[in-house]
C-alpha positions in Angstrom: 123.0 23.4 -18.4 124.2 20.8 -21.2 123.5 17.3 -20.9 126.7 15.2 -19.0 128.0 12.0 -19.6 129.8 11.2 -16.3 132.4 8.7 -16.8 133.7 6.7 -14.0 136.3 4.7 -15.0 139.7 3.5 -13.2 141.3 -0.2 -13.1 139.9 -3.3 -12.5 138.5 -4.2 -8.6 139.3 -0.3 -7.9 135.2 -0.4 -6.8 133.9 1.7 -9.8 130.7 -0.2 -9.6 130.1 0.7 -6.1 130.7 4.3 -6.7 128.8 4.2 -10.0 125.6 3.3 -8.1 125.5 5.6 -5.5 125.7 8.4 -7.9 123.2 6.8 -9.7 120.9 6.6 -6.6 121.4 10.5 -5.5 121.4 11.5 -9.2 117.8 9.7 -10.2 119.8 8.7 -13.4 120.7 5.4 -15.0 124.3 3.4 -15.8 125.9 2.4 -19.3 128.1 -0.8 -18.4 131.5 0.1 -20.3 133.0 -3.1 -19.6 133.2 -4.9 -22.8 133.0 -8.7 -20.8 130.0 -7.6 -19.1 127.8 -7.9 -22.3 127.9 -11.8 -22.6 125.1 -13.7 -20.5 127.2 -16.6 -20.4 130.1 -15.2 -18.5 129.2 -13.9 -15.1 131.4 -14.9 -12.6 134.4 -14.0 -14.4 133.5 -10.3 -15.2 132.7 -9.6 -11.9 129.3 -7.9 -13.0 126.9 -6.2 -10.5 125.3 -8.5 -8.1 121.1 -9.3 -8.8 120.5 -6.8 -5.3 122.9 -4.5 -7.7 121.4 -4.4 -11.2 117.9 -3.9 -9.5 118.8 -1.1 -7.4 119.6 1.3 -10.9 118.7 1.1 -14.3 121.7 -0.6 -16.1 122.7 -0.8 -19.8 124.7 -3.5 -21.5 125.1 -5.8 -19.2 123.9 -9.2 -20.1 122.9 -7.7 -23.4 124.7 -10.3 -25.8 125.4 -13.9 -26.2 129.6 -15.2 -26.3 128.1 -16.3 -30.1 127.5 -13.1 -31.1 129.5 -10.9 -33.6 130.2 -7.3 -31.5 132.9 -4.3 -31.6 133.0 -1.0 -30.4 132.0 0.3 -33.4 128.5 -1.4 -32.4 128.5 -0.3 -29.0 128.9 3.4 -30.3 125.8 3.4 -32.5 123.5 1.7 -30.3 124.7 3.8 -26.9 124.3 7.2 -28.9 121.1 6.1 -29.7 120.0 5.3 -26.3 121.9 8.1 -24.7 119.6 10.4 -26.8 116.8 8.8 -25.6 117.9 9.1 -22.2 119.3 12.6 -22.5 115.4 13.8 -23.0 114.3 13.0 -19.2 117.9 12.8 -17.7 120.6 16.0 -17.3 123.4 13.2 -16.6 123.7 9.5 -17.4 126.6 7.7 -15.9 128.9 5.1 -18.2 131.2 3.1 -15.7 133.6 0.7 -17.2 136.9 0.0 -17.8 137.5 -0.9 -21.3 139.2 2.2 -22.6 137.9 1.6 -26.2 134.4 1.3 -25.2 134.5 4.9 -23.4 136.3 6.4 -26.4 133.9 5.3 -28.8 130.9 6.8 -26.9 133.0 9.8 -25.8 134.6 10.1 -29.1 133.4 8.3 -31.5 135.4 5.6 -33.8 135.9 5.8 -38.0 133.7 3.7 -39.6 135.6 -0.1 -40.3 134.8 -2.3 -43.6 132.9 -5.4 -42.7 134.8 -8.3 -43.1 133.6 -12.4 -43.7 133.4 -14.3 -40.6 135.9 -17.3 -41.7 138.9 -14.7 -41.5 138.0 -13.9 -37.7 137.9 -17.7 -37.1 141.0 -18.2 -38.8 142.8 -15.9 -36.3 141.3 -17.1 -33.4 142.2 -20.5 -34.6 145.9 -19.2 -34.9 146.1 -17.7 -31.8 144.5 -21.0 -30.1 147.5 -22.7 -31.6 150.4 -20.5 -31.7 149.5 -17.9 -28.9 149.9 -14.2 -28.9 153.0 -14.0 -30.4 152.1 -15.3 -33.5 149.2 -12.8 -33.8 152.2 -9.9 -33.0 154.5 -11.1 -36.0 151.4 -11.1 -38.2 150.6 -7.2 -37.4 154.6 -6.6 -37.9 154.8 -7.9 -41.2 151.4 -6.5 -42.5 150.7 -3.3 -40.3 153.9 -1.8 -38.5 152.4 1.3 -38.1 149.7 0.1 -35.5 152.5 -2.3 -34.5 153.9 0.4 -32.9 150.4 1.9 -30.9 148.2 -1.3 -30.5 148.2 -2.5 -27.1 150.9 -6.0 -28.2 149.6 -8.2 -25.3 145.6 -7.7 -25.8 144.6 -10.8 -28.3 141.5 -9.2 -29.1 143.1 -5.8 -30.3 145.6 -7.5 -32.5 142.8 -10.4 -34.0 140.4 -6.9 -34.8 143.3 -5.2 -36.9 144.6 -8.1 -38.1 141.1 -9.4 -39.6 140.6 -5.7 -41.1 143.8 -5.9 -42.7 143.5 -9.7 -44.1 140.4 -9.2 -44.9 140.8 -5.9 -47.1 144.7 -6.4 -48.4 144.8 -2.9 -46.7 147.2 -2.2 -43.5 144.1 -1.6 -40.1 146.2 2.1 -40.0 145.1 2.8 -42.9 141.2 2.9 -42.0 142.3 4.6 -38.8 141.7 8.9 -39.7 141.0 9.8 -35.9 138.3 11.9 -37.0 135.8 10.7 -34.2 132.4 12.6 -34.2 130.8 15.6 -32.3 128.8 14.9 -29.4 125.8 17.0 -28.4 126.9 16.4 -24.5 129.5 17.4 -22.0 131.6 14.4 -21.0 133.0 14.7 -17.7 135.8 11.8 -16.6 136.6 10.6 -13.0 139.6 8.6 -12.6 138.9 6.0 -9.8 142.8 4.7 -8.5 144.4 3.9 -5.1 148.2 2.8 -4.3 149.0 -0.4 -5.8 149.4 -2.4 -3.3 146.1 -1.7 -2.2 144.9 -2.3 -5.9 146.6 -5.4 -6.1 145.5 -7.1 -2.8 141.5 -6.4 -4.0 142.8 -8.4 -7.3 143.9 -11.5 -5.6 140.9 -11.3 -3.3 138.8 -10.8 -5.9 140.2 -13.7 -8.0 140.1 -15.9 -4.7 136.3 -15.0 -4.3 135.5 -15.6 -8.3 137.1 -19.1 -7.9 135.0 -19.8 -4.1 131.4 -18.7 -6.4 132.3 -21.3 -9.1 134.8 -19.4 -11.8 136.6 -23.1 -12.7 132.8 -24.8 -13.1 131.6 -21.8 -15.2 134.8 -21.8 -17.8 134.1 -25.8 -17.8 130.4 -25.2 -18.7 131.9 -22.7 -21.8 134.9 -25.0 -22.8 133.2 -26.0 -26.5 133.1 -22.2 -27.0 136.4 -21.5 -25.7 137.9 -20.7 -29.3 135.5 -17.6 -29.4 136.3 -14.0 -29.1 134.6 -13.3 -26.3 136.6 -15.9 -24.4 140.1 -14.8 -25.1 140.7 -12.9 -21.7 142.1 -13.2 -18.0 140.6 -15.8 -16.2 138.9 -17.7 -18.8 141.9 -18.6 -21.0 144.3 -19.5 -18.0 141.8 -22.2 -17.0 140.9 -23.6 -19.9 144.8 -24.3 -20.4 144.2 -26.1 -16.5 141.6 -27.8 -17.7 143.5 -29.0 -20.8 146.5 -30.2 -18.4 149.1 -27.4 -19.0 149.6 -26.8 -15.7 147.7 -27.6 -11.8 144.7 -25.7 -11.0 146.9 -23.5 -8.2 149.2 -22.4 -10.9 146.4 -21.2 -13.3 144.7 -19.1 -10.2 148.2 -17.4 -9.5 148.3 -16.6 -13.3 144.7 -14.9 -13.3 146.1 -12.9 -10.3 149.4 -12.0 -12.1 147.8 -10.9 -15.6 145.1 -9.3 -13.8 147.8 -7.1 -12.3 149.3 -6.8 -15.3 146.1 -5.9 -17.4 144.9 -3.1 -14.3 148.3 -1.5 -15.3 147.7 -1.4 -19.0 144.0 -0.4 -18.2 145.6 2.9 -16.1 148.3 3.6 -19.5 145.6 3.9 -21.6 143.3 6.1 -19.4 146.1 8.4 -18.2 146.6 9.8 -21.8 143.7 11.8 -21.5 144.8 14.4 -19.1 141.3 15.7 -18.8 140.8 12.5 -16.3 140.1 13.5 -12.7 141.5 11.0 -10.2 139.9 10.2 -7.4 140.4 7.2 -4.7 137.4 5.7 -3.7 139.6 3.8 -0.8 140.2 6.8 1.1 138.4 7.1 4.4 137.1 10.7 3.9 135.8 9.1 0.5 132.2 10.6 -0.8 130.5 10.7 -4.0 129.9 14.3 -3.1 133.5 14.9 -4.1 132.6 13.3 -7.9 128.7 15.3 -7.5 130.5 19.0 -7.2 132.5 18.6 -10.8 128.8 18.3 -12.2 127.7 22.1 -11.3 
């Protein structure tokens, strides 16, 4: 039997860690974080990463791996998970990669063209425009320079936009143009599960979960990173909104409805991008008659 990649994947606060680890239990295998905020040390609370009693219960990959300072793409991720994957692939039939950041899975499932470096003062400049002008600015930017990935970058995700923008400032070519969807053959099977339940059920384990980040210490953690807060890393739900509390743009209630509002927003962007591969299988975890035998059966 060919080695599997077993990809659980699904919207944020859907429970994919949950189910990720007791596969990994009954499997004797390990797990690839493929949750893109899970690699910095310095943000915990906010990424909701696997609990201490968690992380020591399975082998786990990528998580606390990286420092908020550090330069990091996908393109990274892809090299240094292939590597390990082969490693991993000589003791284990399966190895499980549970995230939610759609471009992460991709470029370990798929593979990603290979992107010209670029100098670090144009990635700065960006971030410093977005700090000051907010997303929109970033949007008319890719218009004017790139409309063809205008048209298929995901417009509200800062990160996406500052990536193709710096490639194309940086090179005087359009981010498209780099962009051959080529991808690279993998020597393993890659088998997806869809984790989803109905949205209002989706939606109230957001606000709890938001609710519970901020009773842990969410607003004492973003204080502890507000010098950094021009960074990358930091450009995402629940981070920015509070940083804009703690700058006096609006009370601290406010910013806490906002997490839970673009929260909601960003699980439905997570479940646009994952339902165009119509390999997916979709499961829901929240069912009562829920078991992992029901992901373990696709494996045979």
């Amino acid at each position: 039997m060919s080695k599997t990649l077993l990809v659980i994947t699904g919207p944020t606060a859907v429970g994919k860690t949950k189910v990720a680890i007791e596969l990994a239990l009954a499997l004797k295998t390990e797990i690839f974080s493929a949750d893109s905020r899970q690699f910095f040390r310095e943000m915990s609370i906010g990424t909701a990463k696997p609990t201490l009693k968690e992380l020591n219960e399975v082998p786990h990959h990528f998580i606390n791996n990286l420092s908020i300072q550090d330069d990091y793409d996908a393109g990274k991720y892809e090299q240094e998970s292939i590597f390990l994957l082969d490693k991993l692939f000589q003791k284990k039939e399966t190895v499980i990669l549970c995230g939610g950041s759609g471009m992460y899975i991709d470029a370990v499932c798929k593979g990603f063209d290979q992107l010209p470096e670029v100098e670090d003062a144009q990635r700065i400049q960006l971030q410093n425009l977005y700090v000051r002008e907010g997303i929109s600015a970033l949007q008319a930017l890719l218009l004017e320079h790139d409309p063809d990935h205008y048209q298929n970058v995901d417009l509200k995700n800062p990160q996406r936009l500052m990536r193709a923008l710096e490639i194309t400032l940086g090179t005087g070519k359009p981010y498209s143009s780099f962009r051959k969807g080529a991808g690279s053959k993998r020597n393993f099977r890659v088998l997806k599960i869809g984790l989803n339940t109905v949205r209002e059920a989706l939606y109230a384990r957001i606000n709890q979960r938001v609710d519970e980040m901020m009773e842990q210490g969410l607003l004492e953690e973003v204080k502890s990173l507000t010098s950094f807060r021009m960074l990358n890393a930091l450009q995402t739900v629940g981070y920015k909104e509070l940083f804009d509390h703690l700058e006096g743009k609006f009370p601290l209630r406010d910013a806490v409805e906002l997490i839970k509002q673009n929260t909601r927003r960003f699980s439905k962007r997570q479940l646009t991008w994952f339902r165009k591969d119509e390999s997916t299988i979709w499961l829901d975890p929240l069912k009562p008659d829920f078991n992992i035998g029901e992901i373990v059966k696709y494996l045979s």
